[in-house]
C-alpha positions as a Markdown table, in Angstrom:
| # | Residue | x | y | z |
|---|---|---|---|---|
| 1 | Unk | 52.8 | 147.4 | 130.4 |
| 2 | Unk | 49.5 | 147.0 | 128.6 |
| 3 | Unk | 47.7 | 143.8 | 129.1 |
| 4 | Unk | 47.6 | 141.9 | 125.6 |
| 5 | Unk | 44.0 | 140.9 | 124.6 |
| 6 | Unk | 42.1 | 139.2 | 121.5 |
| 7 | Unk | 44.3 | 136.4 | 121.4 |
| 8 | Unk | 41.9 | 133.5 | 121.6 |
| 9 | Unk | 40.2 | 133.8 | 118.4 |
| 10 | Unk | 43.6 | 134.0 | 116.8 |
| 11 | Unk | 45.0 | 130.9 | 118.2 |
| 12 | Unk | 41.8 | 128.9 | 116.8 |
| 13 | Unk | 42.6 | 130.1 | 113.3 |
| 14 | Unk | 42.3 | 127.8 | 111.2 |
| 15 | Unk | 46.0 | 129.1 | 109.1 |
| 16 | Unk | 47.4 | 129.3 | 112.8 |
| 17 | Unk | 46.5 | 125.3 | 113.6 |
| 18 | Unk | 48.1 | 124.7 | 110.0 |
| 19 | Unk | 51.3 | 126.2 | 111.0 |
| 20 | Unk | 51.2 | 124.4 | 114.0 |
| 21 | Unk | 51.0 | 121.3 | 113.2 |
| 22 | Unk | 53.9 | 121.9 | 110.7 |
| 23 | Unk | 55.5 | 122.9 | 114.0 |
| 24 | Unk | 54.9 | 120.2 | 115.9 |
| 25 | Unk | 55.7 | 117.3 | 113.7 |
| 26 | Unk | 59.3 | 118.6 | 112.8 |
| 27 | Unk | 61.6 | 116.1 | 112.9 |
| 28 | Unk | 58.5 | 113.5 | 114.3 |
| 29 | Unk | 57.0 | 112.8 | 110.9 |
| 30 | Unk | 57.6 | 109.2 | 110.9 |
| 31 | Unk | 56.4 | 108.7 | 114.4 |
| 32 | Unk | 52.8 | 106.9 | 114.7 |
| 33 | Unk | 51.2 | 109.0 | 116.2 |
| 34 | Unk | 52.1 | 112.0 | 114.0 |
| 35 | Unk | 51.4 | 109.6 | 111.3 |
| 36 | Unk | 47.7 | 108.6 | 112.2 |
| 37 | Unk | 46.9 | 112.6 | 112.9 |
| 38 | Unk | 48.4 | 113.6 | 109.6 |
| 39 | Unk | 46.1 | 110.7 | 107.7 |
| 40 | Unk | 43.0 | 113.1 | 109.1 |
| 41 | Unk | 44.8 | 116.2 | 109.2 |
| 42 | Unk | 41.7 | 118.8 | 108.1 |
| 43 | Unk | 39.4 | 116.4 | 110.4 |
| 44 | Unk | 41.9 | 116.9 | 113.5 |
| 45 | Unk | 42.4 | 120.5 | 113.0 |
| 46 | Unk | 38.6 | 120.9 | 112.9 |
| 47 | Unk | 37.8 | 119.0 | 115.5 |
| 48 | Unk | 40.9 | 121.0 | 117.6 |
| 49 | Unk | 39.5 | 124.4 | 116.8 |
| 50 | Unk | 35.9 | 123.1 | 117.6 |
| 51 | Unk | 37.3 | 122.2 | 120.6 |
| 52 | Unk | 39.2 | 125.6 | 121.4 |
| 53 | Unk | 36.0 | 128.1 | 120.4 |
| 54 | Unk | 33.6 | 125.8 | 122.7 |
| 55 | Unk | 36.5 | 126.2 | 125.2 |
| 56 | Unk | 36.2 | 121.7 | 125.7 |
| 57 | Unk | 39.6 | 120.7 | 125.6 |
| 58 | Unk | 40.7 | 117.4 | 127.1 |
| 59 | Unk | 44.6 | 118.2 | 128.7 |
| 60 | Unk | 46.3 | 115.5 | 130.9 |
| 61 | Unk | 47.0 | 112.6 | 128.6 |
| 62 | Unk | 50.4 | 112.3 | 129.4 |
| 63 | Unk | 53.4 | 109.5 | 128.3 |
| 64 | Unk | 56.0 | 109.7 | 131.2 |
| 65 | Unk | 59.6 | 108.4 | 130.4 |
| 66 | Unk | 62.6 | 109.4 | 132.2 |
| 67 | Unk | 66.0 | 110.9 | 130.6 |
| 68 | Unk | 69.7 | 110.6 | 131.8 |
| 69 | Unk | 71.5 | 113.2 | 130.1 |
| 70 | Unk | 72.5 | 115.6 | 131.9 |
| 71 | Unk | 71.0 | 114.8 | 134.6 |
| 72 | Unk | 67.7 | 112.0 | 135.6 |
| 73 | Unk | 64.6 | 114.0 | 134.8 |
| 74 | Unk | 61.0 | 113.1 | 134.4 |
| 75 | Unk | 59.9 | 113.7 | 130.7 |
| 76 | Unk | 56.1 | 114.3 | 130.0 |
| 77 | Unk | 55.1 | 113.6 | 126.5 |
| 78 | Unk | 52.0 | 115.3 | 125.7 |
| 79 | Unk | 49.8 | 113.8 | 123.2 |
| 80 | Unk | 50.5 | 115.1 | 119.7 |
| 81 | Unk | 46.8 | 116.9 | 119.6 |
| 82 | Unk | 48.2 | 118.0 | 123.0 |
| 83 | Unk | 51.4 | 119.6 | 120.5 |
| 84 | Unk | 49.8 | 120.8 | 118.0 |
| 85 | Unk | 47.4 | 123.5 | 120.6 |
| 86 | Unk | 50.5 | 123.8 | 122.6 |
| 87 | Unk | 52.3 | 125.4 | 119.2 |
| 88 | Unk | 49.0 | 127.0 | 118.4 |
| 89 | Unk | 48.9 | 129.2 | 121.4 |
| 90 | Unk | 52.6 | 130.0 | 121.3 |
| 91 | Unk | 52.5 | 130.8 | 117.8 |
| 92 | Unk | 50.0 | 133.9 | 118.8 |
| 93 | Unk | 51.5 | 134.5 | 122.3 |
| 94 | Unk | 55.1 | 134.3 | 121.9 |
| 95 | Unk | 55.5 | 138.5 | 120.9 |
| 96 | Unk | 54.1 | 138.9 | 124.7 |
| 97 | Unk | 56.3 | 136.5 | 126.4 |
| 98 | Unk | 59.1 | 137.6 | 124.6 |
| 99 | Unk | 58.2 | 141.6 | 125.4 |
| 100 | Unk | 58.3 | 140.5 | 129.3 |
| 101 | Unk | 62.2 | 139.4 | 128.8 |
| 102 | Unk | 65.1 | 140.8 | 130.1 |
| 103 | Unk | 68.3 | 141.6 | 127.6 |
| 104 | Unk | 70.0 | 139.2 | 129.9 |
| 105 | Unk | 67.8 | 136.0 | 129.8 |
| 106 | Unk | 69.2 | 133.2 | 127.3 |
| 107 | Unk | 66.9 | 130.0 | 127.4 |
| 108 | Unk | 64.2 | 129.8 | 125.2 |
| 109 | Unk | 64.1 | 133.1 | 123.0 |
| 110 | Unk | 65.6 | 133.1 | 119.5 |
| 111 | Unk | 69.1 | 134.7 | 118.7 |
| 112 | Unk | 70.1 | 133.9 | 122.4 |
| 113 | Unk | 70.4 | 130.4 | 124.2 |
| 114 | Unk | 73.2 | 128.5 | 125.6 |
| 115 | Unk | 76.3 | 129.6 | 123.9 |
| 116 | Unk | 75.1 | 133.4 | 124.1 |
| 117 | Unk | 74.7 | 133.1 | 127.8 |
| 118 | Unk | 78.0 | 131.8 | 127.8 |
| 119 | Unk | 80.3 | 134.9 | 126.0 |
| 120 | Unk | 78.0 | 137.0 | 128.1 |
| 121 | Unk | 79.5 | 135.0 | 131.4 |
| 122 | Unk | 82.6 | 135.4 | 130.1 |
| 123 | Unk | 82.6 | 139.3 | 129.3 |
| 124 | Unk | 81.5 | 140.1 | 132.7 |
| 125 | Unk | 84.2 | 137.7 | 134.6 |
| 126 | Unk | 87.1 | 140.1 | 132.9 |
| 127 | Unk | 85.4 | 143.0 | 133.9 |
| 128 | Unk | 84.2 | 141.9 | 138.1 |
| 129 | Unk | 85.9 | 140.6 | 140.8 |
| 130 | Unk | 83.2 | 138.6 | 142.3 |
| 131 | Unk | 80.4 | 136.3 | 141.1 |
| 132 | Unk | 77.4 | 134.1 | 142.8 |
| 133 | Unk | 75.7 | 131.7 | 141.1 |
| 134 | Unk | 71.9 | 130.5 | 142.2 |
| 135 | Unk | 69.8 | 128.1 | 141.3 |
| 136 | Unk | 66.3 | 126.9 | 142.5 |
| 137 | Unk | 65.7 | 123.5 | 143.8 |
| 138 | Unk | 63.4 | 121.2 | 141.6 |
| 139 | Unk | 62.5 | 124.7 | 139.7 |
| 140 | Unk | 59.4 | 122.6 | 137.3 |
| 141 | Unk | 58.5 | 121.1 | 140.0 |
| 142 | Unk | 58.3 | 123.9 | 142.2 |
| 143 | Unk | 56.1 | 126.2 | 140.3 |
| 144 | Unk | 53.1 | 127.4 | 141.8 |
| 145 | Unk | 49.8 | 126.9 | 140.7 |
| 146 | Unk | 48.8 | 130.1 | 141.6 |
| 147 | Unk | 51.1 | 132.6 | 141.5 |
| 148 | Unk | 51.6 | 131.9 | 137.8 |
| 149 | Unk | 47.7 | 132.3 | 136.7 |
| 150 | Unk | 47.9 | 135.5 | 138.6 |
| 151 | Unk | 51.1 | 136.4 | 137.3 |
| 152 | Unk | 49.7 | 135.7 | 133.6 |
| 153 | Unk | 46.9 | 137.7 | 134.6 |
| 154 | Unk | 48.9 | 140.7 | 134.4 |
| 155 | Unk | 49.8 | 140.3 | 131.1 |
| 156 | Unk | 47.4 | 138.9 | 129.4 |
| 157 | Unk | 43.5 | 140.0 | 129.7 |
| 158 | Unk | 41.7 | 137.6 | 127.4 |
| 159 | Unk | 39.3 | 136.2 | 130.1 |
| 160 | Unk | 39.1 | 132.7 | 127.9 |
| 161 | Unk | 43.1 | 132.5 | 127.1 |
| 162 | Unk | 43.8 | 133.0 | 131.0 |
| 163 | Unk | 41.4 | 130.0 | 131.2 |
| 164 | Unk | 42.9 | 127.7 | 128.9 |
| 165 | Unk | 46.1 | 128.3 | 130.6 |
| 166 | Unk | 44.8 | 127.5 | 134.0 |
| 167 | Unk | 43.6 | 124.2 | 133.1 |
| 168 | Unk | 47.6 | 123.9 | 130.8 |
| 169 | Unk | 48.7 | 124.3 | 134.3 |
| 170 | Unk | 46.9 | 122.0 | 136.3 |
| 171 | Unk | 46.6 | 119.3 | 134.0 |
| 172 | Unk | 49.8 | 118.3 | 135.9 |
| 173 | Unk | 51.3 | 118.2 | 139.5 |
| 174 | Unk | 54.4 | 116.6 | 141.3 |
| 175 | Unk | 52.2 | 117.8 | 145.0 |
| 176 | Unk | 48.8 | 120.1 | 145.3 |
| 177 | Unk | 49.0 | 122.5 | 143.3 |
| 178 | Unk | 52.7 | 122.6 | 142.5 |
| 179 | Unk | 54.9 | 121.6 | 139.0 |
| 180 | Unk | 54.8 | 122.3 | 135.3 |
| 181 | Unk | 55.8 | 119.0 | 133.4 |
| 182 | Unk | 58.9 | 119.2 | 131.2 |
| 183 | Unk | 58.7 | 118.7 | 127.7 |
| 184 | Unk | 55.8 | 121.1 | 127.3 |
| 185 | Unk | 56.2 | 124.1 | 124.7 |
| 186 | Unk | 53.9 | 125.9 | 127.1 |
| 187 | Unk | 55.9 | 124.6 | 130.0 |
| 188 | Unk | 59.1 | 126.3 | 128.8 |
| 189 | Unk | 57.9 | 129.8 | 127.9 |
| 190 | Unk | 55.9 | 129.6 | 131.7 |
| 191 | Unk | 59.2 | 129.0 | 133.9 |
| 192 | Unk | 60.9 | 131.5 | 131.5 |
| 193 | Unk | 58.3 | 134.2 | 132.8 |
| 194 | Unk | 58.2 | 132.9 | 136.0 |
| 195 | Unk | 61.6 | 133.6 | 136.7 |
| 196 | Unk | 61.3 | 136.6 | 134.5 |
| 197 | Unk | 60.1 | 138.6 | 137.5 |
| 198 | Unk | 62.7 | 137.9 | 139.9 |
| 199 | Unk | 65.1 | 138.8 | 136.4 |
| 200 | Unk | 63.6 | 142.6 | 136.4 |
| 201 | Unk | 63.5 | 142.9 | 140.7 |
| 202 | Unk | 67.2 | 142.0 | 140.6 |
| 203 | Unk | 67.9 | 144.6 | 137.5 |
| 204 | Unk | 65.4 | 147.0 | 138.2 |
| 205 | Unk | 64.8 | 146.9 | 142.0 |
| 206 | Unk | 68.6 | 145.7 | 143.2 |
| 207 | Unk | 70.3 | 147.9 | 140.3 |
| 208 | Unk | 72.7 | 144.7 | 139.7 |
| 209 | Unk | 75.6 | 145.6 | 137.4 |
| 210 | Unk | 75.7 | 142.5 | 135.6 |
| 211 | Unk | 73.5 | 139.9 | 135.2 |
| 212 | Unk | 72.9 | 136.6 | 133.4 |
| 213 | Unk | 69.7 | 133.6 | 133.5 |
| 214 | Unk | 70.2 | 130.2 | 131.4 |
| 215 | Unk | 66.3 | 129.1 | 132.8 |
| 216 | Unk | 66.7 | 128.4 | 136.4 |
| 217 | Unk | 70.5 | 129.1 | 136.7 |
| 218 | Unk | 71.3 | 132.8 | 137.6 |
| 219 | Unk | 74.6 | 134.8 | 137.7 |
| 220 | Unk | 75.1 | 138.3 | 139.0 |
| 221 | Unk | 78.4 | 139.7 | 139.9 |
| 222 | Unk | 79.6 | 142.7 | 141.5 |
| 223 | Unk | 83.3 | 144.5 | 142.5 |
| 224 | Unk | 83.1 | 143.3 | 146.4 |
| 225 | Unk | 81.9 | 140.9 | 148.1 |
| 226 | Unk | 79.8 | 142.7 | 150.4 |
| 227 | Unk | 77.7 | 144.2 | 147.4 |
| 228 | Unk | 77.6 | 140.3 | 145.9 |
| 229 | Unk | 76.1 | 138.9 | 149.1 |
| 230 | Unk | 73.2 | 141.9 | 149.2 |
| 231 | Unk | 72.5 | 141.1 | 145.9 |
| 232 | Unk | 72.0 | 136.9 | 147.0 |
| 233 | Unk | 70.3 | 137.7 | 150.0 |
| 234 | Unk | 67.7 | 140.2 | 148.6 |
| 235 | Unk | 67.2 | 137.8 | 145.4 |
| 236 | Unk | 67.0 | 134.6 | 147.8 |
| 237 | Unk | 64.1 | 136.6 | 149.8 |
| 238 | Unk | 62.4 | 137.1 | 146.7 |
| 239 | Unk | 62.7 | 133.8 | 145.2 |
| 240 | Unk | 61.6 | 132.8 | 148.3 |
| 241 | Unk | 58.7 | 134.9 | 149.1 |
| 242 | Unk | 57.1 | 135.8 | 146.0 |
| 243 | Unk | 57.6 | 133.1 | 143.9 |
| 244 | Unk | 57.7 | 130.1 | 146.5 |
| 245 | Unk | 61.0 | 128.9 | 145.4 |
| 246 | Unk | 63.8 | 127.4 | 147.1 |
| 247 | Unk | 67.3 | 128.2 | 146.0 |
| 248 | Unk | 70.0 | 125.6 | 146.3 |
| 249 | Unk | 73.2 | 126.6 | 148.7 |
| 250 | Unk | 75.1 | 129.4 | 146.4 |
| 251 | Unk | 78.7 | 129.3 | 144.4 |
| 252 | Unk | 80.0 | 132.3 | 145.7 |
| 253 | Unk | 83.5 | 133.3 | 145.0 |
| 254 | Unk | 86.4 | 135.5 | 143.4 |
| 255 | Unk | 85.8 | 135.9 | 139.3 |
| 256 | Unk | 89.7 | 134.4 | 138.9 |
| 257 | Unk | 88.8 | 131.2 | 140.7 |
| 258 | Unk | 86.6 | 130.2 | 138.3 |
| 259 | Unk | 82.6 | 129.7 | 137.7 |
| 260 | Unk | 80.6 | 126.8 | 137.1 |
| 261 | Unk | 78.0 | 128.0 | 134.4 |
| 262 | Unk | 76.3 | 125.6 | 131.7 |
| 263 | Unk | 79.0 | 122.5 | 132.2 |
| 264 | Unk | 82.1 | 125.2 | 131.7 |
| 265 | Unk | 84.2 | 126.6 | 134.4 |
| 266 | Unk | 84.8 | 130.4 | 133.5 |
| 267 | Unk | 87.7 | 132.4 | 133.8 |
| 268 | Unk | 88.7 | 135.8 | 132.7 |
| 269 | Unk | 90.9 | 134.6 | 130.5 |
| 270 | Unk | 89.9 | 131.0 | 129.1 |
| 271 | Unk | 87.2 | 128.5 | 129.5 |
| 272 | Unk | 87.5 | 124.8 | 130.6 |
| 273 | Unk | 84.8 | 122.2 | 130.8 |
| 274 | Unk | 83.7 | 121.2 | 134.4 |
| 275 | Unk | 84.6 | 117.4 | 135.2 |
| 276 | Unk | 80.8 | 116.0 | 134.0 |
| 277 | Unk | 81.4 | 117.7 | 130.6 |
| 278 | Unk | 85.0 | 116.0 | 130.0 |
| 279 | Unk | 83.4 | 112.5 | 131.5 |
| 280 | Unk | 80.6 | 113.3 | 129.2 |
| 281 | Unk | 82.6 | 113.6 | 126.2 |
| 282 | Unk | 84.9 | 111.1 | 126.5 |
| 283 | Unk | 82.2 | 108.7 | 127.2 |
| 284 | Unk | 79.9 | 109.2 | 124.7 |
| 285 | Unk | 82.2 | 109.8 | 121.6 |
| 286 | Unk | 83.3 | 106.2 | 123.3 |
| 287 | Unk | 79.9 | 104.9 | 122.7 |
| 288 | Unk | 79.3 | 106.5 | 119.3 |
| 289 | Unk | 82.3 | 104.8 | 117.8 |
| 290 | Unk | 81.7 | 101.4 | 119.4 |
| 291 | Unk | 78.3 | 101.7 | 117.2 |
| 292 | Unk | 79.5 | 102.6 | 113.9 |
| 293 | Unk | 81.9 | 100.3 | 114.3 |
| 294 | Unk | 79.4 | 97.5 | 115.1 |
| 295 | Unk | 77.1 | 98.7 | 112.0 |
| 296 | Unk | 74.7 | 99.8 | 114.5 |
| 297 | Unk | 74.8 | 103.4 | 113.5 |
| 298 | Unk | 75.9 | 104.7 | 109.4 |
| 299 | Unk | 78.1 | 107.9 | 109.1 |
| 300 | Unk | 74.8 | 110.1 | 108.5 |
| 301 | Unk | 73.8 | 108.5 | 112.2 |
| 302 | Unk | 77.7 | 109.1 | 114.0 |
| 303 | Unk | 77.9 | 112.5 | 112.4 |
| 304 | Unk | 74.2 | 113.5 | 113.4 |
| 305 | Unk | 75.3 | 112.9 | 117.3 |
| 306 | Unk | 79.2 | 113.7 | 117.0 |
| 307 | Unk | 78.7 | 117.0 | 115.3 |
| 308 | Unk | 77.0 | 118.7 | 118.4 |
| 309 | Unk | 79.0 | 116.9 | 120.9 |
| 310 | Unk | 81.9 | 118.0 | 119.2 |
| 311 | Unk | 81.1 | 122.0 | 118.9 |
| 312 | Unk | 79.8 | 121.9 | 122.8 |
| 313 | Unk | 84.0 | 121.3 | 123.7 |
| 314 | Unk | 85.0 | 123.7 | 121.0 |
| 315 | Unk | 83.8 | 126.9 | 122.7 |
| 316 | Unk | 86.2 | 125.8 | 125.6 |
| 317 | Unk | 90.0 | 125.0 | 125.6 |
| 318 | Unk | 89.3 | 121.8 | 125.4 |
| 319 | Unk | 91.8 | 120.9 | 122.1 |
| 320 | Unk | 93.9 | 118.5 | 123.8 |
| 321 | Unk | 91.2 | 116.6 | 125.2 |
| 322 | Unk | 89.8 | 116.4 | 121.8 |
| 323 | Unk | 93.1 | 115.6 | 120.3 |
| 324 | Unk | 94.1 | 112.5 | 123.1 |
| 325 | Unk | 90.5 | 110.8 | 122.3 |
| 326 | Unk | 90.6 | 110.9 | 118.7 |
| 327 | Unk | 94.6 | 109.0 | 118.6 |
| 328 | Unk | 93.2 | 106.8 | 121.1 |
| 329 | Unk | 90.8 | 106.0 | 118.8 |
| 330 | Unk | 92.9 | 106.0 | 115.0 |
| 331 | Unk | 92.1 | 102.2 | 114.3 |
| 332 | Unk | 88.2 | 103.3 | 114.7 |
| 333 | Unk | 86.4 | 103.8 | 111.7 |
| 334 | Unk | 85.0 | 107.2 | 110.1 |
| 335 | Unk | 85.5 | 109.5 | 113.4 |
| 336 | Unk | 85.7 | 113.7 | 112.6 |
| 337 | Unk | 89.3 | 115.1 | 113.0 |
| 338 | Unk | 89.3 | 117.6 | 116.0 |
């Protein structure tokens, strides 16, 4: 594949630093910090592209707070300058991260994501008997701090945007030179290519029938078990030895007993959410209703949350749970039918 180049300028345009800041304050425009940047906007947006062309750019300046749901993880805010570049260089970049994807890789690209990863799950537990599932160990935190500039060097041959994603990289680090912090823009479309090569070794260099990647959670199947445990072992090597990662122990079984994929369990035949998912559900639509009817929240509030909540049970069988919470909860005030 040709090595993309003549980026840099682009990203420092002034139209491009517009657009991103549009980008970055969606659904933030209220915040203060969005608010003091805005007040100076053609100031900020100067001083940011003065700051890209003299290649100057302060990185690091992170806000750390810790989320729950669906699991504990680390957050890293960036600061919103921080944002805006972040959206500036993905603005120009994306075509050439997206060009390095796989059909068969669902997180982070447009017209695929969670729900498409899903029906492609499901199509290929009807048609194979056996499945394994993989998925690295602490995969932002893992990510080398070399292998990825090097990798990104054979994509990209801008000598200045290679350099301005070297220092993206090691403005943060969980240990020496190791991590990418989560809730980066940049961070998301790295691990994506990170894991993008081990996505074309396993399809290109294995010749694996059929094949799915939500991030950091890969699915292969195969008609035997002995061709589904050549396919883990070869991938774990990989993972292993070229990208430095560590794979938690596999799910490895027969398509009919079900797989765990994205809080589902998938059958050939139907779909049922794994035990978090229901305990999920039933304990947040719980919460939501105990704050409408407290006044805490207004319907445009219960509906902004319950809306969501409710369409992640509806692409499993998952009617009669539905169904059992909302009479449990008739007296309740303003809840959505199921």
């Amino acid at each position: 594949m040709k090595r993309a180049g003549n980026l840099y300028e682009a990203i420092a345009d002034p139209e491009n630093l517009r657009m991103a800041f549009i980008k970055a304050k969606r659904g933030k425009e209220f915040k203060a910090d969005v608010v003091s940047y805005a007040k100076n906007l053609t100031k900020n947006l100067s001083l940011l592209r003065d700051a890209i062309l003299s290649e100057d750019i302060a990185l690091g300046k992170y806000h750390f707070f810790t989320i729950y749901e669906p699991k504990e993880r680390l957050i890293c805010a960036a600061t919103f300058s921080d944002r805006v570049l972040h959206h500036a260089i993905i603005n120009v970049c994306h075509p050439f991260f997206e060009r390095f994807q796989i059909y068969d890789s669902y997180a982070t690209r447009c017209g695929k994501g969670q729900y498409a990863a899903l029906q492609r799950g499901k199509d290929f537990q009807k048609k194979y008997a056996w499945f394994c599932k993989l998925d690295v160990r602490k995969y932002f935190d893992s990510i080398d701090h070399a292998i990825l500039p090097a990798l990104l060097a054979k994509r990209f041959k801008d000598r200045r945007l290679l350099s301005l994603f070297d220092n993206i990289i090691k403005s943060y680090h969980t240990l020496p030179g190791k991590g990418l912090p989560i809730g980066n823009l940049t961070s998301q479309y790295f691990a994506n290519f990170y894991l993008a090569h081990a996505d074309h070794f396993i399809k290109e260099t294995l010749k694996a029938p059929a094949y799915v990647r939500y991030m950091d959670d890969m699915v292969f199947w195969g008609h035997d078990i002995t061709e589904v445990k050549s396919l883990r072992n070869e991938l774990t090597l990989f993972l292993k030895n070229k990208l430095l990662l560590e794979v938690k122990p596999d799910c490895m079984n027969r398509s009919e007993k079900g797989l765990p994929f994205l809080g589902y369990v998938l059958f050939d035949r139907k779909v049922r959410l794994n035990k978090q998912s229901k305990n999920r559900f039933l304990t947040k639509m719980g919460q939501y209703q105990s704050w409408i009817e407290m006044g805490i929240w207004d319907q445009k509030d219960f509906a902004c949350h319950v809306v969501p909540l409710i369409a992640f049970t509806r692409h499993a069988d998952a009617h009669n749970l539905r169904l059992q919470h909302f009479k449990d909860k008739e007296a309740g005030s303003g809840a959505p039918t199921a």
